[in-house]
N, C-alpha and C positions, 0 to 999 in steps of 0.2 A: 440165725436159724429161726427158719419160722414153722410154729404146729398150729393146724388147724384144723378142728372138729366140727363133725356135720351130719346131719340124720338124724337129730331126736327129733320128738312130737310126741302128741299124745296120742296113748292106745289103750285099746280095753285088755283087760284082762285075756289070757291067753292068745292073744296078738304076734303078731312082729316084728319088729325093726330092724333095720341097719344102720349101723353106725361106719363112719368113718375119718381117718387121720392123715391128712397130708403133712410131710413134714417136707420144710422147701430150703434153700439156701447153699453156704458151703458144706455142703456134706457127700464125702464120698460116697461112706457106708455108714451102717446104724448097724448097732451088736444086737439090740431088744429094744422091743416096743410093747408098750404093757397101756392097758385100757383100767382104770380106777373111776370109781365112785363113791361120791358124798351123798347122804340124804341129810335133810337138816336137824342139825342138831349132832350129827354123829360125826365120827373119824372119817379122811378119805381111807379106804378101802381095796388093795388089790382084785381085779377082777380075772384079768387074763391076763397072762405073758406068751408073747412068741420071737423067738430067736433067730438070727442071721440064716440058718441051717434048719428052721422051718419045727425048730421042736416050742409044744407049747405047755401050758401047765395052766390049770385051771381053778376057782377057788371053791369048795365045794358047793356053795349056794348056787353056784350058776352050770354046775357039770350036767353033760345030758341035755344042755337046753342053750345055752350060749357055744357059738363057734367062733375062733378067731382067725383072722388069716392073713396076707402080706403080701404085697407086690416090690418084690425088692429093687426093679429098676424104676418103679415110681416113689419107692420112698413111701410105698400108704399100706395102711392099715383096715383092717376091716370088724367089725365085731357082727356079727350075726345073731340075733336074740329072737327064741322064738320061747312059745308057750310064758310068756311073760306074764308076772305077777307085782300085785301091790307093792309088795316089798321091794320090788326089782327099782321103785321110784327113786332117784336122785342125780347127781349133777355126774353126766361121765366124764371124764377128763383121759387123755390120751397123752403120755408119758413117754421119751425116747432115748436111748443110751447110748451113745456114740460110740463108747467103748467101756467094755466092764467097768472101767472106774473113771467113767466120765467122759465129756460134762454128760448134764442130765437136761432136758425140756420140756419143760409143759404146754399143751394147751390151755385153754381159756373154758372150756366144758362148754357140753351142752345138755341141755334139761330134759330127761325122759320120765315121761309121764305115766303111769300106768293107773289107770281110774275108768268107773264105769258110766 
């Protein structure tokens, strides 16, 4: 199984991006796909999750301003980030769950910038 993440760049300050997650291989189905970030120096971080059944959950930093979304017969993911901020800056990485308890796969992230 392969993940791979695409869409960062750099933006200013209240900006937008999109982000997105192919996941490719032996895979029937995915249960959850969940979108995380590191900035440096800190923990990675849950940003969004959304489930087989289209339900999502959000972490509060990003509610209100981030959307997540899913194409279930392509396997991808989407994250939608508007009104972006400084803090919004580090590495997202895109996360997949085969089935509630497993296996689990990561991508390799990619680097969002937000700076003026």
């Amino acid at each position: 199984v392969q993940v791979v993440e695409s869409g960062g760049g750099l933006v200013q300050p209240g900006g937008s991006l999109r982000l997105s997650c192919a996941a490719s291989g032996s895979i029937f189905s995915i249960y959850a796909m969940d979108w995380y970030r590191q900035a440096p120096g800190k923990q990675r971080d849950l940003v969004a999750t959304i489930t087989s059944n289209g339900t999502t959950n959000y972490a509060d930093s990003v509610k209100d301003r981030f959307t997540i979304s899913r194409d279930n017969a392509k396997n991808t993911m989407y994250l939608q980030m508007n009104s972006l901020k400084f803090e919004d800056t580090a590495v997202y990485f895109c996360h997949i769950r085969i089935t509630k308890v497993g296996p689990n796969f990561w991508g390799q992230g990619t680097q969002v910038t937000v700076s003026s």
